[in-house]
Structures are given as C-alpha cells and as structure tokens.
N, C-alpha and C positions, 0 to 999 in steps of 0.2 A: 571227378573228371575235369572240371573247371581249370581248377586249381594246378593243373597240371599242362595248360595252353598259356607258352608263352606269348605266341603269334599266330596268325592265320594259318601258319605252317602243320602246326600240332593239328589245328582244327581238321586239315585236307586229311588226316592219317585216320582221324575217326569212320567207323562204319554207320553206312545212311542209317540202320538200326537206333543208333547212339545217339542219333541227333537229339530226338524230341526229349530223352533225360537232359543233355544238353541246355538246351531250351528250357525245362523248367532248374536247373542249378542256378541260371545264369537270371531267372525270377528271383530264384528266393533271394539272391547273393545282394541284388537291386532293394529289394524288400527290405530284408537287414540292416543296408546301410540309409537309407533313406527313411525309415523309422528311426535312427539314430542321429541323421546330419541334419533333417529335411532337403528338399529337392525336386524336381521336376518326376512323379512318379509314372502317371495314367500313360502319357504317351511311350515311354521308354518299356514300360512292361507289354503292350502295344506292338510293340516292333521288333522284338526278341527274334523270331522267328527270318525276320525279311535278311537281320542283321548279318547272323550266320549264318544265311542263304549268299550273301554277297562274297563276305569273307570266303569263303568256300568254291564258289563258283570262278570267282576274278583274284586275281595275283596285286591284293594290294601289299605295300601301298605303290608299287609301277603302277597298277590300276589306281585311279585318285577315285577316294569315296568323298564325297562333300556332301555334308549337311546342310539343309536350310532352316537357320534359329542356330539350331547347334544344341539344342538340348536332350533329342532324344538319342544319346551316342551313348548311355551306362554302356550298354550291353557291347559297343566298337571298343568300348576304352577297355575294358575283361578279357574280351580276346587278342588285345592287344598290346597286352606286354604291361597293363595296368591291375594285374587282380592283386597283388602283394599291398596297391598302395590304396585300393579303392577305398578301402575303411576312413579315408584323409580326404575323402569327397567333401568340396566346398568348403574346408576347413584351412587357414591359414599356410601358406606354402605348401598346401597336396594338393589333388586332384581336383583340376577344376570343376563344373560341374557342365560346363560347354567345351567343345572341342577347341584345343588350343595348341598353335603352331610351337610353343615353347614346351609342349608337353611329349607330342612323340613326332617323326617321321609319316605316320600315320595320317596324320591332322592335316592337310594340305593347308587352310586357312582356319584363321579363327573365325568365328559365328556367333550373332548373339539377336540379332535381327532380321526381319522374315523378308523374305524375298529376294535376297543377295546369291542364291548357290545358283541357279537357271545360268545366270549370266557369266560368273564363273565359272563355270563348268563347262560351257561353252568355249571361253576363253582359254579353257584349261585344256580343251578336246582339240580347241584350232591350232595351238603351239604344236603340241602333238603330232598332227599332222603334219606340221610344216615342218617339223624336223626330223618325219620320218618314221618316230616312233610307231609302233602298232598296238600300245596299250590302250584300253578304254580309261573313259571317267565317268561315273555312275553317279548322280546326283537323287540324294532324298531329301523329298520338300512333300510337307504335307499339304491335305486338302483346303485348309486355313490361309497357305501363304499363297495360295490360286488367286484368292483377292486383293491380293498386293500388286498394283500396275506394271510393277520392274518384270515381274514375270512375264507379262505380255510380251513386253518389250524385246525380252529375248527369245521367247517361242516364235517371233515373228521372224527371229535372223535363225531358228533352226533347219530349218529348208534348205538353208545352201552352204551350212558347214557342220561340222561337230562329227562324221558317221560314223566313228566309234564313242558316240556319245548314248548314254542311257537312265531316262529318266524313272525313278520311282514316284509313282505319285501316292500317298500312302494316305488314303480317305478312311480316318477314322469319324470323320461327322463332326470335327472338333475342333477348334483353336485353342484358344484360353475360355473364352465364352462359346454357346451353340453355334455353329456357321451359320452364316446370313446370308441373302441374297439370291441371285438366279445362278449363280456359276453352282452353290452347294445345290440347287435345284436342280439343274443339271445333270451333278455330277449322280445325283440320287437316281436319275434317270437313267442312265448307265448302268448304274452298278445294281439295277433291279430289271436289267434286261441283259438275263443269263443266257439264252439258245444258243447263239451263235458262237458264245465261247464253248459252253460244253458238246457242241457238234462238232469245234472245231478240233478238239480234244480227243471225241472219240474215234474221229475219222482216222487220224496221226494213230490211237493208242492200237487202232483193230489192224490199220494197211502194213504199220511196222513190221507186226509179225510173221506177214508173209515172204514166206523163202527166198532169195534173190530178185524177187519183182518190190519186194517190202516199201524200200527209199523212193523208188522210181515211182512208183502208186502218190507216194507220201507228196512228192512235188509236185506230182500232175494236179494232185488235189487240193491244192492249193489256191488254182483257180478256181474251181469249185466252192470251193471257200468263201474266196471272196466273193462268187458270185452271192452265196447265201449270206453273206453277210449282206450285201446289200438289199438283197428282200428282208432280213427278219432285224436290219438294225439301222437308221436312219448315220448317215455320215456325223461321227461327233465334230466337235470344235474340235480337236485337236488334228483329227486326221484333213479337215478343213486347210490346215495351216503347214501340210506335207509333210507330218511325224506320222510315222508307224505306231499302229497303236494295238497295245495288245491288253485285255482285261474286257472284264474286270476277276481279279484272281483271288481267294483266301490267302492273305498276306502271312497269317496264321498257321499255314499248314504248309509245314518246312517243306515237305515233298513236294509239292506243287510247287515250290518257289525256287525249290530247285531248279525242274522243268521250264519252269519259263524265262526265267535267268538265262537256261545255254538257251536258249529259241532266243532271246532277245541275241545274243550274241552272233546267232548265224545272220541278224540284220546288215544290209551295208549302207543304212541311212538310220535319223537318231531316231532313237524309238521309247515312246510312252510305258509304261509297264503301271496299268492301275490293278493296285491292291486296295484289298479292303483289311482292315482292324479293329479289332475287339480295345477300346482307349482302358487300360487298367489291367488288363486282359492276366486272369491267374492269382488275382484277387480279388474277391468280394466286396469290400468297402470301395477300392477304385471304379471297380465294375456299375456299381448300383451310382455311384455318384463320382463319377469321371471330373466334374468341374471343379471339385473340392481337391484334387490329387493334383491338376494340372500342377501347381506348386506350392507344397505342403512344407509345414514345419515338423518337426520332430511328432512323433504319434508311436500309441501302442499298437503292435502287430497286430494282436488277437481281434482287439475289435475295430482299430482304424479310428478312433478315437485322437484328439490332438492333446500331447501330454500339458503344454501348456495353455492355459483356458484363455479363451480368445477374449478380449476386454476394448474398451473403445480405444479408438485410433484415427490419426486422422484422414484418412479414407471416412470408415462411418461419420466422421463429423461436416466433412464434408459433404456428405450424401446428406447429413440431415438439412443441414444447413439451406443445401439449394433446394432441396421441397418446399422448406419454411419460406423461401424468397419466391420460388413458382407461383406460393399458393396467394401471397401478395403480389404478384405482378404473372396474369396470363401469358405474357410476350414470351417469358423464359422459356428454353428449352435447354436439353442438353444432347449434344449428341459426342459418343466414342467409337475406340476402334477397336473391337473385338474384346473389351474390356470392362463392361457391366458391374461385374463382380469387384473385380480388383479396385478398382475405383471408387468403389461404393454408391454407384446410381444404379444399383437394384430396387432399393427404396424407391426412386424418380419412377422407374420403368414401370410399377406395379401402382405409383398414385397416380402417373401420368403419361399413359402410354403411347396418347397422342402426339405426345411432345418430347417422346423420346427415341430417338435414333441411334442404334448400331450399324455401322458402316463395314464392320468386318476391318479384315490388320489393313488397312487404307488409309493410315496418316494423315496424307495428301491432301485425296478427296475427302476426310472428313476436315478440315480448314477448309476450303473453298464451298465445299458445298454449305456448309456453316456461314460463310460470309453469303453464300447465296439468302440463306434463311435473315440473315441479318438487313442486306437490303434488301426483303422484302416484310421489312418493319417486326421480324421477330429478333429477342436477346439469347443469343446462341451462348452456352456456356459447356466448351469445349474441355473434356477430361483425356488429358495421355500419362501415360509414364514418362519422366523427366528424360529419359535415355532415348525413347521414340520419337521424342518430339526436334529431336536435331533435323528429324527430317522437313520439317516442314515450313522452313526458315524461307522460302522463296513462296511461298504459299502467304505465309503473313506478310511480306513486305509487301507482295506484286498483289494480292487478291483483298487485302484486309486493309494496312495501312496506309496505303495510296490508297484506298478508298474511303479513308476515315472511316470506316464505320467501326459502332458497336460491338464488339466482342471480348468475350472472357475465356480465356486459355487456362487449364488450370492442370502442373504437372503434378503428378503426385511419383512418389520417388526421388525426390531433389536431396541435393546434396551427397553422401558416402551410402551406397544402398551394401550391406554385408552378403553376404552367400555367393551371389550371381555371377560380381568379377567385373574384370575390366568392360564388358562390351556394354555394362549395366549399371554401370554409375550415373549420377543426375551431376557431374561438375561440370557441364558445360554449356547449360540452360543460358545464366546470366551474362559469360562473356560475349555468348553467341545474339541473344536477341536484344540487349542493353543498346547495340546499334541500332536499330529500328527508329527513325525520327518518330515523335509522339508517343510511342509505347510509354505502358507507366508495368511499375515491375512491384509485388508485395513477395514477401518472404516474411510467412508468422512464423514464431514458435511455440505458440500456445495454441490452443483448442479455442479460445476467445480471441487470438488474432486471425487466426484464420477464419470465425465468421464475420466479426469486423471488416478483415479485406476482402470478402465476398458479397458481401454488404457495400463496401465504398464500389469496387470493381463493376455490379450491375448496375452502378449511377453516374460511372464515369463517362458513358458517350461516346469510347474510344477503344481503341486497343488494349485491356488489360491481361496483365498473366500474373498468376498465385499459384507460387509454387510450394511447398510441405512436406515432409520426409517420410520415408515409410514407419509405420510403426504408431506406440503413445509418444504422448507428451512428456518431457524428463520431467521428474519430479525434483526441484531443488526451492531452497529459500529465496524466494525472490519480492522479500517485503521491504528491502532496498529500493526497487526501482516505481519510478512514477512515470507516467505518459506525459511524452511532448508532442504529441499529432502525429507525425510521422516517426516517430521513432519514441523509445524510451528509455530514460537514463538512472543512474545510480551515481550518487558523492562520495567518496571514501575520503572523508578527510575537506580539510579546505586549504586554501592558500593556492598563491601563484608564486614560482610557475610549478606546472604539473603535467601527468601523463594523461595525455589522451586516449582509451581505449574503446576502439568501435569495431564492430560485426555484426555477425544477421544470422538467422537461421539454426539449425539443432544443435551447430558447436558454440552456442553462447554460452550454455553451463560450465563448459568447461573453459573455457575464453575469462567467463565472469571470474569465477574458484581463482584462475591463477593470476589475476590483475588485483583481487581483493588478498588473495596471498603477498602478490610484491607490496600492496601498501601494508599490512601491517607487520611487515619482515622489516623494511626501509622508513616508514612514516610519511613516504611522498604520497601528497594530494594524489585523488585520480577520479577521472573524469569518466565512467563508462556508460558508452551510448550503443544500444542495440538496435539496429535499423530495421522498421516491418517494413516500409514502404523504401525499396533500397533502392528506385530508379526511377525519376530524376531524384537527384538528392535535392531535399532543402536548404541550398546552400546558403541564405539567409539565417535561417534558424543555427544552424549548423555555426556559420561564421562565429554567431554569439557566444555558442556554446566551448568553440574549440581554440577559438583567436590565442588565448595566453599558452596553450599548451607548448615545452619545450621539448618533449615528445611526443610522437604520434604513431603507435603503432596496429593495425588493421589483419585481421583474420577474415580470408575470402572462405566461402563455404563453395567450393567448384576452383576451376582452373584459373590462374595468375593470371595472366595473360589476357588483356581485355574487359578486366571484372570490377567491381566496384571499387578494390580496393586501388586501383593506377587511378580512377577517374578522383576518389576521394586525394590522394597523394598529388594530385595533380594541382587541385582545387587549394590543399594545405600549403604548398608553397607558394601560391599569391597569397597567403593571409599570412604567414610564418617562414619567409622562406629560411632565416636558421633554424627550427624544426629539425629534429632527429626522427627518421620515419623509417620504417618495417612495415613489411608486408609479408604475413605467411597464407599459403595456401599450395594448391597443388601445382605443380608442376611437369607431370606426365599423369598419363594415363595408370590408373589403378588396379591392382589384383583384385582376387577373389579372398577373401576370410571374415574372419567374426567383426561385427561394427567396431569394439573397443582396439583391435589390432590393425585396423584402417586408419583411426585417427590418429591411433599412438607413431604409426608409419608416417602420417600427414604432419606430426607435430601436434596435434588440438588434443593436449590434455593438458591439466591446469598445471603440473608441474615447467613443461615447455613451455607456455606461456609466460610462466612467471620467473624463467630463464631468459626468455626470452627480450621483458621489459627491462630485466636486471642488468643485459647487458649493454640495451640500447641507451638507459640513464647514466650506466658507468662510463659509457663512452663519451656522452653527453660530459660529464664531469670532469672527463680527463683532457678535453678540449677546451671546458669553458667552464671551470668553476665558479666564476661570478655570474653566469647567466643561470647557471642550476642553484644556486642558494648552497648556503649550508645544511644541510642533513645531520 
C-alpha cells in the first residue's frame, strides 16, 4: 500500500479502514531503513499516526506542515513523493534525515533546531492571511521544545493573528533526555485529566445522531461544554494566552486524530491540538528504552541491539574527566540542555546530583543561569552540542564575558558532524566566539588533550570553551610530534626556507598524512604545528617557530571566514610578509553524508592537501627561485 502513495493525493483515496495497515507499513519501512542508516527513530515511530492524520485531513503542501527540529518527518517524507529514495536516508546526496527545502515542495523550511516552527508558522499563517489566501499552516513541535523560550515568544503574538493556524503539540514525555521542569509538570497535568475531553466527545458522538435537530443540539452544547470544562479542568496556560485548546487526544489512534483535526479546522482562532505518544511506538527495544533510539546508529532489527559495539569516545572521556576534576574541586558543576546522555554527564548526574543541572532544550538560560552559579563562587562547566551553541553568543558576551567570570563551555560535536546535515554541523563554533574579548578557545584531538584542556580550562579564571568532535580518537602514527605548550609540532626534514603547516582539531590526520607526503615526494623542509589551545594564538612562540617559512599553508576545521586561520595569515604577514599562504576550510554551509565524503567535499584528505602545498611551493618557485632554494 505504501509503496504505491506518491503524495497526500493517493493517501485521501484510501478507505478510513486502510489506514491503521497504513500506519504500521509506514513502521516497518522507518524500521528497515534506520536499522540500516541509523537515525532519529523513537520519535518518528511516535508520530506515524498524527502524520497521516494531517496529510489527509489538510491539502498540503497549500497547507504548510512545519516541523519543529525537523526530525520526526520519516513518515512526511513516505507520503510524500520520497518512498523510492528513502533507502538513501542520511546517506551522501539522498535523503536527508531532517526536512529540507531542497528536497521537496512539501518542506516549507529547513529544521534542525528546537524552537524555530511556532514562529514560523505564525509568520507563515499571517502572509497567508494578508494575501488572502484560505489555507492553513499546521505546525508540529514536541513537548521538549515547550522549554525553549522562542516558543513563548510567539504563543504570546498568537492571540491576535495566525486563525488559520494550528498547533500540534505532540507530548511524548521526551526530548533527547526525560523532560525537565514545571512546563513537562504541567503538561503531565493535563494529559491525566481526561473528563472533560471524553464528555466532550461523547456529548458531539450521542446529539449528532439525532435526526435534523442532530447539528443544532451539537452547537448549543458547546456551551455547555465549556461550562463543564470550567468545573472539571482548571484554565491551562495555553488557553491563558487566547489559543483554543483542544486535548488531550491519543495521538496514536488515527481515528481520533482524524476527528479532531476537522474540529480543529471549524476553529476561527489558532488553536492547540495536544496529543499524547507512545516515543518508539510499534517497537519494542524503542518502546522499553526510548532514549537509546532518540538517535541511534545502525542496529539489528530483531533484538535492537547496536551492530557496531560502542567503544570510548570523546563524550565518555569527557564525562570522565569532569568527575575526576569535581571530585578534586567541590565548586564544579555542570549543567546541560536536555543532553545528559549525548554529552556524557550521565556519569556527573549519578556521582553528583547535587551539582548537576538539566535545563531542558534551553541553550540560553542554561549560559546565564550558569554565569548566575558562577558569580555565586561556583565553576560551571557547561556541555552543548557545537551546532546549539550558535545560540548563545549574546549570553556569553553580555552575561559571562563582561563579567569576567569563570566559566567552561564545552561543545561536543565540533567540527564536520556525518549523518545529521547542514543544520548540524560544529563549523561555526570558532569563527563565531574567537571574537569575544578574553575568551580563551582549546580544540584537542586526543583523549589526552582533551583532559589536559579541561584541566587548564577549570584554572583559567575566565571564559573558557573546549570544543571535540563526535565520535573516537583517529588512530594514526603520531610519534613525530612533541608538545610546545600550546600546541604540538612535527620536523620533516631540516633547512630553511620551508613549509609551514598548521591546524587544529579531527582534520589534523589528514592535514598531517598529506604535508608529510609533499615533503617526502619534494624533499622540502616542513614545519607541522597542531594547535590545541587555538585562541589567543601564541604569537611569540609561534613567531620562533614560523619566521623562516616561505610558505604558509592553514586548514580551519569550521567556516573560513573569521576563523583562525585569517587571524594566523594575518599575524604571518607582519613576520613574512613575502610568505606564500593558503587557507582551506569551509566555505558554505554543509550537507548531510558519511564523515569521509564531507571532508573529501571540504578538501581535508591527505591527498588535497598534498596538492595543495605542491602548488603553493611551485607557485612559490615560479616567482622567486632564489628565495625557494634549489630542490
């Protein structure tokens, strides 16, 4: 049946009968490929049901469906004109694994960050109106991204626009970690105070069937309604804030979702629709342990097992690490945002719970409230994902760095993160906060540099951030290089003049490979410096190290623009200013695919590299043979 829906179109011809097969094809199909790609599973199996409710009920994409995150769409992207290519889910030029404007008509925006669709949507609902059209815009945003402040922001302008606008609120109890807070207190409040919905249900299911008084019964009782609604269910926040608010409903049970979908539609103001879901829902290992699936690698069906055996990485060493420094200094704390797990301060949570903080997807407030724990003489060591933490750039400067204090920021996901895609890359960490007056910046690439700058960072006194990529440590030879304090270098060769090679971070094996390839292809000297501590640079140390170099070429690990490597080029032409210098790094924004087909894209593999020097020294040569020596 699936397999046979190229768009919502196919789906409107099926009988309501059909649906709930429907609904489990459209499991297994999620199942299959996400045992094979890995992916975002628990929530998307989850929502199967609400998905094909929408599609079905509203005329997208006239009707705009927006996600919020953008990962729970498998099941939008299936009915929608993507089941031929789903199999290419998260894989190198196929399917993304978030909803993306370059993928169909469907996609209204890309997604990749929690809290963005409310406002959208909104935006999306007021064009709308303004120009007349009569389509809705129907936004899903889970219970998770309720604690993200932007949402406020715009449930507070819903009152006075949007009224073809219609909110899913889809409370599976879940973000990436358990919800936190009084908003999930709340909402649990709700959705375990049933009467009034099933009264109000069965009054609609009984008065319908009577004979031409049926409708007329059906409105009168509507006041009725609401009066019992106000005896058996206290005014939630939402209705607080002049949304209509209907739920809470089995998100789960296409029928019913059907049903309150056209109710929601006869609204002529925006109106809330809380559903509840099962997070994994139609599988058993997601079911039993929903926080393991939020996003999984490749796993056997049968038992949910991960095919390949999970081994230290620098998350866990991280986690180790700040226990080891906690249990030497009481002050430490850490606090994250909805991120426990992924992070690796499960460990923390469970040796020190007093000193451990989740804030829920709250970026924001977790920096500020952090600098609060900070001036009051505790060492906050804050964990985000490199890609979340773009948000909190005005939080560090205005809440942290003007106030000198104390703090450790520590991204994990820096640099080229594979699967996730453009909204999920760590390139823009360094050129974004390297402005920050006093900030000090560590980028290890070892399991030993990273406790080392965890270690330096909780003694620094200041604003520090340590950022580390997902995943191990690369395994290569690196019985070349020797520590200079701030950084560490490798000789191939001696004599002057020579190439200067420097970088930071997970692309140095390959940076290394192809710089020790040009010298022993060529015989030129070559100087390679790998920086841990890459902001402020050493520029003493550095001067010593780099003065004679007649080339100078730099691999940013993140975005060109702003990033070490202009500030390093900058600094080399007061020492050198004839220096031949290169700088590679990114330049736009990144797709989704496998890690080795990102960099290969990016240029960071030792063969480009070593292209790379090869051409900067011939150019060198063909300009000024007596300044390059004979070779």
């Amino acid at each position: 049946m699936l397999e046979k829906i190229t768009s919502p179109a196919e789906l409107k011809k099926l009988k309501s009968s059909e649906l709930p097969k429907l609904c489990e094809e459209i499991r297994e199909k999620i199942i299959e490929t996400v045992s094979e790609n890995g992916g975002h599973l628990g929530s998307n199996l989850g929502i199967v049901e609400t998905i094909v409710a929408v599609h079905r009920v509203f005329d997208t994409p006239d009707d705009a469906l927006i996600f919020d995150v953008g990962h729970q769409c498998y099941a939008h992207k299936l009915l929608t004109g993507r089941y031929e290519s789903f199999s290419t889910l998260r894989k190198t030029g196929g399917v993304s694994g978030f909803v993306n404007i370059e993928e169909s008509p469907y996609d209204p925006f890309t997604e990749g960050h929690s809290g963005t669709a409310l406002s959208q949507a909104l935006g999306l609902a007021t064009a709308k109106e303004l120009s007349g059209s009569s389509n809705y815009v129907v936004a899903i945003i889970g219970d998770g991204s309720f604690t993200n402040g932007m949402i406020y922001e715009a449930l507070n302008n819903c009152k006075a626009a949007g009224r073809r606008l219609i909110i899913i609120l889809n409370d599976n109890e879940m973000s990436i970690s358990k919800n936190v807070g009084g908003l999930s207190n709340h909402l649990t409040k709700i959705r375990t105070s049933k009467k009034y919905f099933a009264i109000k249900h069965k009054i609609k299911k009984n008065f319908i069937k009577i004979p031409y008084i049926g409708k007329p019964l059906t409105n009168a009782a509507r006041h009725v309604r609401d009066f019992i609604k106000r005896v058996l269910v206290s005014e939630n926040l939402f209705e607080c804030m002049g949304i209509d608010y209907i739920g809470t409903v089995d998100g789960n049970n296409i029928h019913k979702m059907l049903s309150v979908l056209e109710e929601a539609k006869t609204k002529d103001v925006c109106t809330l629709v809380h559903i509840h879901t099962k997070k994994g829902k139609g599988y058993a290992p997601a079911e039993n342990t929903p926080e393991k699936y939020h996003s999984t690698g490749k796993f056997e069906r049968g038992s949910g097992e991960a095919l390949k055996a999970s081994s230290e990485s620098f998350s866990s060493v991280f986690g180790k690490t700040v226990c080891n420094l906690a249990k030497e200094d009481s002050r430490i704390c850490a606090v994250t945002a909805a991120m426990e797990e992924g992070t690796g301060l499960l460990p923390f949570k469970e040796s020190y719970p007093s000193r451990f903080f989740d804030v829920g997807i709250a970026e924001e407030h977790a920096v500020t409230f952090a600098a609060g724990l900070s001036k009051g003489g505790l060492l906050p060591v804050v964990a985000l994902y490199s890609t979340f933490a773009q948000r909190v750039y005005d939080q560090l400067w205005h809440d942290v760095a003007i106030q000198k204090l104390p703090f450790v920021l520590c991204l994990d996901r820096a640099g080229a993160v594979e699967g996730d895609g453009i909204t999920h890359q760590g390139l823009f960490d360094v050129s974004e906060f390297s402005g920050i007056p006093g900030i000090e910046i560590y980028s290890p690439e070892t399991y030993g540099e990273l406790e080392e700058s965890l270690r330096r960072a909780t003694m620094n006194k200041k604003l520090s951030v340590v950022r580390y990529p997902k995943g191990c440590e690369s395994d290569y030879d690196r019985s070349e290089f020797f520590s200079k304090g701030d950084y560490t270098m490798a000789t191939l060769g001696e004599g002057v003049p020579f190439a200067a090679i420097c970088t930071y971070g997970r692309i140095t094996e390959s940076v290394y490979l192809g710089a020790k390839a040009f010298h022993e292809k060529t015989g030129v000297p070559v100087k390679f410096v790998k920086l841990v501590k890459i902001y402020p640079l050493d520029k003493e140390a550095l001067r010593d190290e780099l003065s004679g170099a007649s080339v100078m070429y730099f691999a940013e690990e993140g975005i060109e623009s702003g990033g070490i490597g202009e500030k390093l080029a900058s600094f080399m032409s007061e020492i050198h200013s004839g220096a031949k210098t290169k700088l590679r790094g990114a330049t736009d924004f990144v797709a989704h695919g496998s890690l080795c087909d990102i960099n290969e894209k990016l240029g960071f593999t030792p063969s480009v590299v070593e292209n790379d020097i090869e051409s900067l020294w011939n150019s060198l040569l063909s300009e000024n043979k007596e300044a390059a020596g004979v070779i």
